[in-house]
C-alpha positions as CSV (number, residue, x, y, z in Angstrom):
1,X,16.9,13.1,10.7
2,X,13.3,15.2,11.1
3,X,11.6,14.7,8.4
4,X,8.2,16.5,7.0
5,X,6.8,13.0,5.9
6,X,5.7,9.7,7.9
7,X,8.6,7.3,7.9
8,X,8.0,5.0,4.9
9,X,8.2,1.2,4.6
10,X,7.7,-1.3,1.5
11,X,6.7,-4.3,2.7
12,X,6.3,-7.4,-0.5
13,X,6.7,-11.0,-0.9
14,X,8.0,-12.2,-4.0
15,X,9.1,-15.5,-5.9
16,X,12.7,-16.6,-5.8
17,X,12.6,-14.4,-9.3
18,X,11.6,-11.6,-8.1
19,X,7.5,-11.8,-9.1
20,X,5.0,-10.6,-6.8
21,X,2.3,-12.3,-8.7
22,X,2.1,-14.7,-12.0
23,X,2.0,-13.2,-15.5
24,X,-2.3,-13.4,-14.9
25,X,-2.0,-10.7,-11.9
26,X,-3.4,-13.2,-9.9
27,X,-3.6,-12.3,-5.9
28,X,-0.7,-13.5,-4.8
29,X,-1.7,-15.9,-2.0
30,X,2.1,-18.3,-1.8
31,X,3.2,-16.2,1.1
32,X,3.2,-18.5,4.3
33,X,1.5,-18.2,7.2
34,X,4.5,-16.6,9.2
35,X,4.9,-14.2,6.0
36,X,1.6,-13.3,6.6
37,X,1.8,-13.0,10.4
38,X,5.2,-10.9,9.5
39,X,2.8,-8.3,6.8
40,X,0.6,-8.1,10.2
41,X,3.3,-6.7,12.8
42,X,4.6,-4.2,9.9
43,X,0.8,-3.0,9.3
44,X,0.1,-2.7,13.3
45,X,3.2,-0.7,13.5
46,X,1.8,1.4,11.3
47,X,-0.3,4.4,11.4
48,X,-1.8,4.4,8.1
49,X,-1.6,1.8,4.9
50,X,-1.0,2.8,1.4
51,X,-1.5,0.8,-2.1
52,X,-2.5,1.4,-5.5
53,X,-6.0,0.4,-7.2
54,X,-4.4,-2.6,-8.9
55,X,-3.5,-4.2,-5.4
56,X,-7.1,-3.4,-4.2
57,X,-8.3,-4.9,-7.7
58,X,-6.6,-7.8,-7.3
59,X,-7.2,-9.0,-3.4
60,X,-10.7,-7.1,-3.4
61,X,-10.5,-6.8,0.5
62,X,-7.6,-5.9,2.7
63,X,-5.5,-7.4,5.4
64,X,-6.3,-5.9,8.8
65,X,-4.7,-6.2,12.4
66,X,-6.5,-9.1,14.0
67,X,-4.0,-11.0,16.3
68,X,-5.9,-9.8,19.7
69,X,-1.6,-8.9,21.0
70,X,-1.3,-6.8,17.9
71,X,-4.4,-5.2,19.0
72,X,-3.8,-4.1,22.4
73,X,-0.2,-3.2,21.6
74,X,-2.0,-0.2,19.5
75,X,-4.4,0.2,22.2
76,X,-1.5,0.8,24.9
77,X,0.1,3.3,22.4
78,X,-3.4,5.3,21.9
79,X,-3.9,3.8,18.5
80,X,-7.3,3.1,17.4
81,X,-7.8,-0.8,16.5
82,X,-6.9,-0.5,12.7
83,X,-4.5,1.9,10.6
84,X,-5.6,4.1,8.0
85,X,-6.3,2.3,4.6
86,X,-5.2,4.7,1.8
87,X,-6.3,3.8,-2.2
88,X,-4.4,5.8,-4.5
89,X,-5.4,5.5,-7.8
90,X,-5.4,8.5,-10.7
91,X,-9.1,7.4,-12.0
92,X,-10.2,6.2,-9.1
93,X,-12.2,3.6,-11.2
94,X,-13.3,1.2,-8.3
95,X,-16.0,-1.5,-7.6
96,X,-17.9,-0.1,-5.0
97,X,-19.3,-3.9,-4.5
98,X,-15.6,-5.1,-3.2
99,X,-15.4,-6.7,0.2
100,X,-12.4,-3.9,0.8
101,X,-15.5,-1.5,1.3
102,X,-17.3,-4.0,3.8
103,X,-14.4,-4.2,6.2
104,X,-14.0,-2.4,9.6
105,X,-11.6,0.0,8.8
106,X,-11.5,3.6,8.0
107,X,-11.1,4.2,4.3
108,X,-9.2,7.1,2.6
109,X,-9.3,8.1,-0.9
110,X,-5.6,9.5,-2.7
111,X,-6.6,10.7,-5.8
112,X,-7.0,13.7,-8.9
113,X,-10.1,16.3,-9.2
114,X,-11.2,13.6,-11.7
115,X,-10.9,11.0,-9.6
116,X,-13.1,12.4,-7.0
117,X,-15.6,13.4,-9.4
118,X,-15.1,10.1,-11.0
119,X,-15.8,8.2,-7.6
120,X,-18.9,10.5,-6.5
121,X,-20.3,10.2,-10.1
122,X,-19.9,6.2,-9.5
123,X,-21.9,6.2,-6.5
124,X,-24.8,8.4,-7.7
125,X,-25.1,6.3,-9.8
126,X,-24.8,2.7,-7.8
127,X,-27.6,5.0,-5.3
128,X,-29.8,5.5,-8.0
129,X,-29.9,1.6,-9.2
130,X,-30.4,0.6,-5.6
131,X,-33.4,2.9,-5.0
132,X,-33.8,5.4,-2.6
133,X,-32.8,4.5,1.6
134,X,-30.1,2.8,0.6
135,X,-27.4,5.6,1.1
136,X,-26.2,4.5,4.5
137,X,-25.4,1.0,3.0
138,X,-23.1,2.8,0.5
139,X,-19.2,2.2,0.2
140,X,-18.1,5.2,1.8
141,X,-14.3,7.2,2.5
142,X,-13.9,8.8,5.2
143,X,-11.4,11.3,3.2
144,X,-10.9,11.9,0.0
145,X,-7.2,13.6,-0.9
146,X,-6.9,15.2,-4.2
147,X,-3.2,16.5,-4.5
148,X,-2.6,16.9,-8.0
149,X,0.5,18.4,-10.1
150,X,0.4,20.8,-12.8
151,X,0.4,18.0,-15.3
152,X,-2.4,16.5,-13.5
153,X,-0.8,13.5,-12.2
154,X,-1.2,12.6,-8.1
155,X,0.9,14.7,-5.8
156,X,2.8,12.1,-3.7
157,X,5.1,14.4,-2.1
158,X,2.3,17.0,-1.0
159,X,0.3,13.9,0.4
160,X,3.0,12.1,2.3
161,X,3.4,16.2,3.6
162,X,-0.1,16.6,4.4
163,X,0.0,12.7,5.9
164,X,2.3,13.8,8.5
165,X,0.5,17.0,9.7
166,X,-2.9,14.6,10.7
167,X,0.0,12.4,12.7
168,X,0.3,9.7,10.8
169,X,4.4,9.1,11.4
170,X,4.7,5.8,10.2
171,X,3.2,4.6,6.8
172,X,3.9,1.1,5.1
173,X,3.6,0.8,1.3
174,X,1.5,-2.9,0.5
175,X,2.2,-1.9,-3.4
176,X,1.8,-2.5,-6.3
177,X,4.8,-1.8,-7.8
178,X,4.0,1.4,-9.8
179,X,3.6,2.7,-6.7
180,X,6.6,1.7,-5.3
181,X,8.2,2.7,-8.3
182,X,6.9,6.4,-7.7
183,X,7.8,6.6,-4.2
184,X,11.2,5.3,-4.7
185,X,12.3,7.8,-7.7
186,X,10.5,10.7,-5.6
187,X,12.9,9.4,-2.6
188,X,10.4,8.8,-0.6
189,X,10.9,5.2,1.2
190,X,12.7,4.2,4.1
191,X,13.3,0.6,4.3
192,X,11.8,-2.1,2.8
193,X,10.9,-5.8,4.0
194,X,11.4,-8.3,1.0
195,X,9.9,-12.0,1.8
196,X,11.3,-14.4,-1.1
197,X,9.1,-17.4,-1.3
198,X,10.1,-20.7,-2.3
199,X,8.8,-20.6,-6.3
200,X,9.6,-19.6,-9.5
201,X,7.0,-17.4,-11.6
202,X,8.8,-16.4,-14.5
203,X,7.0,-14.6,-16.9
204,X,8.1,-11.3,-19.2
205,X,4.3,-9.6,-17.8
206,X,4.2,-11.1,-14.2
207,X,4.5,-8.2,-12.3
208,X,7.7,-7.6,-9.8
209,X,8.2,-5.2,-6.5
210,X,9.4,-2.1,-8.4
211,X,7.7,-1.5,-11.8
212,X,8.3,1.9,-13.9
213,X,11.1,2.5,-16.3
214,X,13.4,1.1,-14.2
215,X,17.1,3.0,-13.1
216,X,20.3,3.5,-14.6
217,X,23.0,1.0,-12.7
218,X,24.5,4.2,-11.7
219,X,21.0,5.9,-10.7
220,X,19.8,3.1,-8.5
221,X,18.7,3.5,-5.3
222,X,21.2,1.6,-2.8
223,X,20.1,-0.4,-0.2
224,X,21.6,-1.3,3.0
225,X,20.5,-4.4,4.8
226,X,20.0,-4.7,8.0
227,X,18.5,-7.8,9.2
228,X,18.0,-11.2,7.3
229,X,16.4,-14.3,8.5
230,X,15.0,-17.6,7.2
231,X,11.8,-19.4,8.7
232,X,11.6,-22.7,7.4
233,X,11.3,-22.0,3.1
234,X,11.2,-18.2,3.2
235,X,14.1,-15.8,3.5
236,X,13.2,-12.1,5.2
237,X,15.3,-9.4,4.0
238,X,15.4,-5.9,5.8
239,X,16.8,-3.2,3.8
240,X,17.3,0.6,4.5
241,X,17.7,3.0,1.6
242,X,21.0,4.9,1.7
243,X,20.9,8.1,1.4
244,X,24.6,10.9,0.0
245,X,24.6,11.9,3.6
246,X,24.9,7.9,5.1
């Protein structure tokens, strides 16, 4: 089926009950090394990454394609080295001093109009404590996309639109899950690649892959799975979201 929007994939590891991080918010570092070799195919498949300002917040840098394979698969497909790397956030209250804003990649900004203004006030203001020549050595987005609704929240739909007119076909979702919480009640995800990880979190605050007000039994999206494999202590699950017309 055509569709106006890149293709959209969720890709998460979790504990065996279902936490993506412990009840601090902690960066969640129990993946393996194969999980994180997995998150690396799914992001060089990809034209473009998404997550929300918690996940940045969190990690405070970004994984990016460096498996030299990985690399000159894009290459051979006309792909620059690195996807997109998207920051959605309403308030767009950032540290500019991250190592996310150090690393080789090209930056985007999904945001509101106060966001923006929020995010340009922030540097002026980093640019004035620095002193003047120091500009260059900014944090810097390449874009910045305000699509905002009439209640002033961020436009998903109009940005997954306008993400698919400057080609980007393929978009994965690194979360959190607010996010993914968004994009699934909007209808706006694919398929999803789950990684459960040997360890319990517990916790009535740790935070899990899908956050929100949750769904009605009857409401919930359904999932169809389509692959599932186990490397040593980790199970992969592929899933597709089913849609009325499957």
């Amino acid at each position: 089926m055509l569709q106006d929007r890149p293709h959209t994939t969720v890709v998460l590891a979790m504990s065996a009950d279902g936490k993506i991080a412990d009840f601090r918010r902690s960066p969640a570092r129990f993946g393996s090394k194969v999980d994180k070799a997995h998150l690396e195919k799914q992001i060089a498949a990809s034209d473009a990454v998404l997550f929300g300002a918690g996940t940045l917040d969190a990690y405070g840098t970004t994984l990016t394609v460096s498996n030299p394979i990985l690399v000159e698969l894009r290459a051979q497909a006309g792909k620059p080295p690195q996807p997109v790397y998207i920051v959605t956030t309403h308030s767009a209250n950032l540290n500019p001093e991250i190592k996310f804003f150090k690393q080789p990649v090209r930056r985007w900004l999904l945001t509101t109009t106060s966001g923006a203004l929020s995010w340009k006030e922030r540097l002026q203001t980093l640019s004035s404590t620095l002193g003047t020549g120091v500009q260059k050595c900014l944090p810097e987005f390449e874009q910045i996309l305000v699509f905002e609704t009439p209640t002033r929240e961020i436009d998903i739909p109009a940005a997954l639109k306008h993400l698919a007119t400057l080609h980007i076909t393929r978009l994965v979702v690194l979360g959190g899950g607010e996010l993914v919480a968004s994009l699934l009640g909007l209808d706006l995800i694919d398929e999803l690649w789950l990684t459960v990880c040997p360890l319990i979190l517990g916790g009535n605050t740790a935070p899990t892959p899908v956050e929100g007000k949750g769904f009605l039994s009857d409401l919930a999206p359904k999932l169809q799975l389509l692959e599932v494999h186990t490397v040593e202590q980790e199970v992969f699950l592929h899933y597709r979201l089913q849609r009325p017309a499957d």
